[in-house]
Structure formats: C-alpha cells, structure tokens
C-alpha positions in Angstrom: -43.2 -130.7 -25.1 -41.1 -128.2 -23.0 -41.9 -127.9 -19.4 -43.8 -124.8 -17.7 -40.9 -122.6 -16.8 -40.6 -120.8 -13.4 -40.3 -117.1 -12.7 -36.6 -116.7 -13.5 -34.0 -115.0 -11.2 -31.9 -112.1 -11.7 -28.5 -111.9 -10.1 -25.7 -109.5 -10.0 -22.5 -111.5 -10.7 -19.9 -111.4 -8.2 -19.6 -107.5 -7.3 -21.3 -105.4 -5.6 -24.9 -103.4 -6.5 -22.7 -100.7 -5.7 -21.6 -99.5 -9.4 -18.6 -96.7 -10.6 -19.2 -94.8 -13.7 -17.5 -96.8 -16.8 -17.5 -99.9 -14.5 -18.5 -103.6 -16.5 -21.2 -105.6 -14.6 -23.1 -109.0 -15.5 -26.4 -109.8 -14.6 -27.0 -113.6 -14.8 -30.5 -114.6 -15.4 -32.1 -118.5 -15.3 -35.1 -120.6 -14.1 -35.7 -122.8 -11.5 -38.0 -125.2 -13.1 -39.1 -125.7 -16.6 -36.9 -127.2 -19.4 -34.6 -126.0 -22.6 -34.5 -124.8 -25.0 -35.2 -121.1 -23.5 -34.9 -117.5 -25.0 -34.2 -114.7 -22.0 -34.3 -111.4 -22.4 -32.8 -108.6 -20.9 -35.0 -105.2 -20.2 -34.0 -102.2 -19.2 -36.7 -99.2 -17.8 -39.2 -102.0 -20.1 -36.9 -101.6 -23.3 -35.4 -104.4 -25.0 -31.8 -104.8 -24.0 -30.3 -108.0 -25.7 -31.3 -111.6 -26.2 -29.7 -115.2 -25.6 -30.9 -118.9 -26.6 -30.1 -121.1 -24.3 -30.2 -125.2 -25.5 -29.5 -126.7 -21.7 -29.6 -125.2 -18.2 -26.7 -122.9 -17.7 -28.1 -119.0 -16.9 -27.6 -116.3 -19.4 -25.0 -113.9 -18.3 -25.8 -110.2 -20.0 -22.6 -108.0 -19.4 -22.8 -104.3 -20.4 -20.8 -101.0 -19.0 -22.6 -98.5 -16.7 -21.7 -95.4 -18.8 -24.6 -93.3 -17.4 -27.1 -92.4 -14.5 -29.8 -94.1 -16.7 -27.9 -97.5 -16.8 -28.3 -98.1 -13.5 -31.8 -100.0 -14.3 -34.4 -101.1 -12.9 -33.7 -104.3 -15.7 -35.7 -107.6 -15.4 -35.3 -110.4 -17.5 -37.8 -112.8 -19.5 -37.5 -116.6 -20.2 -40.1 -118.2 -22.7 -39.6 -121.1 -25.2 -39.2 -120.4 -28.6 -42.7 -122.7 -29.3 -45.0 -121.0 -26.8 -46.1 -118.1 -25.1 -45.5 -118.9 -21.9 -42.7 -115.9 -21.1 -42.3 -114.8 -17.9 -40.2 -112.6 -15.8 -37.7 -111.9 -13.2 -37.4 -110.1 -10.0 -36.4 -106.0 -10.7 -32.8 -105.5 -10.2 -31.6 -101.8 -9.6 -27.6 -100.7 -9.4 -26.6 -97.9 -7.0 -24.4 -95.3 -8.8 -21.8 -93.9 -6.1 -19.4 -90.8 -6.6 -16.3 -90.2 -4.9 -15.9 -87.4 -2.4 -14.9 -83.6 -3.1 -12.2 -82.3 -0.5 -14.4 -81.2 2.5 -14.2 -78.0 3.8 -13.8 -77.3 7.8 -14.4 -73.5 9.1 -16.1 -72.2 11.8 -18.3 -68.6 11.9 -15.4 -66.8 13.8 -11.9 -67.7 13.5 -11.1 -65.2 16.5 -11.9 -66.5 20.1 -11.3 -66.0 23.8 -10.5 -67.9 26.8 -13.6 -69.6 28.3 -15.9 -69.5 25.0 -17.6 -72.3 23.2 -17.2 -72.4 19.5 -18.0 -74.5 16.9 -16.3 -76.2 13.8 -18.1 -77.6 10.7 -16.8 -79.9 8.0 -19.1 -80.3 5.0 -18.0 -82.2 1.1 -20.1 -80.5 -1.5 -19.7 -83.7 -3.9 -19.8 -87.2 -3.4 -22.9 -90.0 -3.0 -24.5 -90.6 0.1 -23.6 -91.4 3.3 -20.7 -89.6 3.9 -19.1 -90.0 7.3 -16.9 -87.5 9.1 -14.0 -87.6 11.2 -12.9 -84.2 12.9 -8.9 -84.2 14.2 -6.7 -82.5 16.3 -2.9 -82.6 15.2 -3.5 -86.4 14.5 -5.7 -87.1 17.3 -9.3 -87.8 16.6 -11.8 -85.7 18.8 -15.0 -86.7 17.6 -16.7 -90.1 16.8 -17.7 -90.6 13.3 -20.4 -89.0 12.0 -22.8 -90.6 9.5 -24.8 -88.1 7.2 -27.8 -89.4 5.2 -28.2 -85.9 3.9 -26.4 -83.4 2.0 -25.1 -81.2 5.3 -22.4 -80.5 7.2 -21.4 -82.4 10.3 -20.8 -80.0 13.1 -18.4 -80.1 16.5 -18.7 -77.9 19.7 -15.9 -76.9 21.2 -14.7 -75.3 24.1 -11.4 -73.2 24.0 -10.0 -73.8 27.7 -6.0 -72.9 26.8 -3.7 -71.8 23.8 -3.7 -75.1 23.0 -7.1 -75.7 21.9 -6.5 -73.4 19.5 -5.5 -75.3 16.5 -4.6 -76.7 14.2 -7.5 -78.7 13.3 -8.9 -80.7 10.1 -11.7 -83.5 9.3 -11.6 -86.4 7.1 -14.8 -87.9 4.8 -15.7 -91.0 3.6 -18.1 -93.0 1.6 -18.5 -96.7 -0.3 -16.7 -95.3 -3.0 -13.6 -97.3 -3.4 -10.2 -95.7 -1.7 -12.6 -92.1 -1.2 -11.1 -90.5 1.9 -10.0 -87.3 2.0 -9.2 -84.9 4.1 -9.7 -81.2 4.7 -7.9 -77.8 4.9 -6.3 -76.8 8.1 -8.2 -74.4 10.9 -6.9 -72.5 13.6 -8.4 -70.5 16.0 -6.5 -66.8 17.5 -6.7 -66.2 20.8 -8.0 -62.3 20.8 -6.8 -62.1 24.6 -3.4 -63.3 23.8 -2.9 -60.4 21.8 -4.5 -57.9 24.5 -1.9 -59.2 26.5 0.8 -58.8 24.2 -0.8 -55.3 23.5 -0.6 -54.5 27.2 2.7 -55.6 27.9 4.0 -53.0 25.6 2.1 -50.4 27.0 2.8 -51.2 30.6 6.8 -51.0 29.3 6.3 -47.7 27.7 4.5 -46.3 30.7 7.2 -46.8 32.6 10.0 -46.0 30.6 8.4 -42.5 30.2 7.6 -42.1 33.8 11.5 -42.8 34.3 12.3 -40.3 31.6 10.1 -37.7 33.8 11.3 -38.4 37.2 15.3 -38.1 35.7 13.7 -34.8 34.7 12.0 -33.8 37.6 15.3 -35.1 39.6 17.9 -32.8 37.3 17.2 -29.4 39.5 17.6 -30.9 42.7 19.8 -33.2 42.3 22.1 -32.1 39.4 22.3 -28.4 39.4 22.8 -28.1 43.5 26.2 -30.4 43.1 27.4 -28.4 40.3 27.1 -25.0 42.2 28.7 -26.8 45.6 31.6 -27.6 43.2 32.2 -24.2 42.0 
C-alpha cells in the first residue's frame, strides 16, 4: 500500500512572483513524504486547473500564461493517490501583476517667481504598479534623494529660488520593478518676474532721459542758438 503523503509544496520555478502581462510561469508542486504513484492537481480561486500522474518522485511542473488580472491566483495544488482518499493540499501561492510606468509629469502651481521665494515642484505618473520611486534633476544633476511612493501621489520638492540660475531647467525620473521602466519627465522652468521688471525699467529709465535731453536742447535753443545768430548779423 502507498504511503501517507505529506502536505505538498508549491513553488514558483525560477522567476520571480513578480509577473508581466502575456508572461509564461511554472509552478512546481510535490510531497515531502509519502510514496508514488500520485495524482496533483492544480487549483486556481478553488477551480480545477489541470491534472498530472506522477509514477515516481519528480514534482509536477504546471506551466500556463498570465493573460489576465484574474490569473494571478491564489492557486494551490492537491496530491492524493489514485486508490485512496487521502488528498491533501499545498501552501497558497499568489503572483503580483506589475505595470510599467506612464511618463510623469513635473509642474509646479506657478511657473512665475521672484528672487528670495520658496516654490515647489511636483512629479507625479498616473500609470504604473506600485512603488514608484522618483528622482527630481537639475540639468543632469540630481537634487533630491529618491523618493519611494506606496501610494498613488505625487512626490513633491521645495525649492528656494536664490539666483537666475535656479530657475530651470528641471525634470524628474520614475521607476518601478517593472523590467527596463524608467522614464523621465517633461522639462520645467521657472521666469524670474523681477528680471523682467528690470528689463522693463531699464527702458524706461533710457527713454526718460532721452526725452529730458530732447527738452533741455529745446529749452537751450533761445538762449543759446538764437543770441549767436543775431551777434552774427
């Protein structure tokens, strides 16, 4: 008579639980203890999946395509002899579906700034599994450690606009375990507002004094012109 058989294990064969849509994974399922012949079964969410007779000791190996957000499981498996009912069953095994990411989007609530103000910058990817971490740049410098989200909202920067220079141009990059996923955002810039109230001032300044030229030559014309031309006559 067969021997008792033992609980039997579910593993995921060599990747990861980590799973792509359309990606092929095998679960291998066999006993510690007990004796062939043995019938396993695969379940998926309790249903029947597919069946294998084993005659000797090697695991069953169940391969199948994730095509679906309902293939990720939970599946068990079940390993009885054909003679008895002594079936019993596996540890739950559940895949993790992961998406890659959309392009994130960077802004900021003003794009307009001044000397001496704090402003902030926000980088968020509408699409794309869970965590996503971001990066936020300068040029090609990094200016921010990397910033892990466990929920579905932006990561946010302060900054503090000390020169021209800190105006731009910035981007961010995001991440997740989705293989090759990073991307990276649009450009941002900030304006200076009093760089152009300079600018603006400048000109003003330069037509002030142009026109106070233009009235002094005028003012200056009848005592300086007119008296030399009568002396000359």
């Amino acid at each position: 008579f067969p021997g008792i058989l033992s609980n039997p294990k579910l593993v995921l064969v060599h990747r990861s639980s980590n799973v792509v849509m359309n990606q092929n994974v095998t679960l291998s399922c066999c006993f510690a203890s007990g004796s062939p012949p043995v019938r396993y079964t695969l379940f998926k969410h309790n249903q029947q999946v597919s069946s294998l007779n084993r005659s000797d000791s090697t695991p069953a190996l169940f391969t199948f395509t994730i095509s679906s957000a309902s293939d990720v499981g939970p599946y068990k498996c079940k390993a009885e002899h054909n003679t008895s009912s002594d079936g019993k069953y596996s540890n739950s095994l559940n895949f993790t579906l992961i998406e890659p990411i959309s392009k994130p989007v960077l802004s900021s609530p003003t794009s307009h700034t001044t000397k001496g103000q704090n402003v902030t910058l926000s980088c968020f990817a509408e699409n794309g599994s869970l965590p996503i971490t971001y990066i936020f740049f300068k040029g090609k410098q990094s200016i921010s450690p990397p910033k892990m989200m466990h929920e579905r909202e932006a990561a946010v920067i302060f900054l503090f606009i000390n020169s021209s220079t800190d105006s731009g141009t910035y981007k961010c990059k995001a991440n997740n375990s989705f293989p090759n996923s990073m991307k990276y955002s649009n450009s941002f810039n900030f304006t200076l507002a009093e760089e152009k109230s300079h600018s603006q001032a400048l000109i003003i300044s330069l037509v002030l004094i142009l026109l106070l030229l233009a009235i002094g030559f005028a003012l200056a014309i009848p005592f300086f012109i007119i008296p030399s031309y009568k002396a000359s006559e």
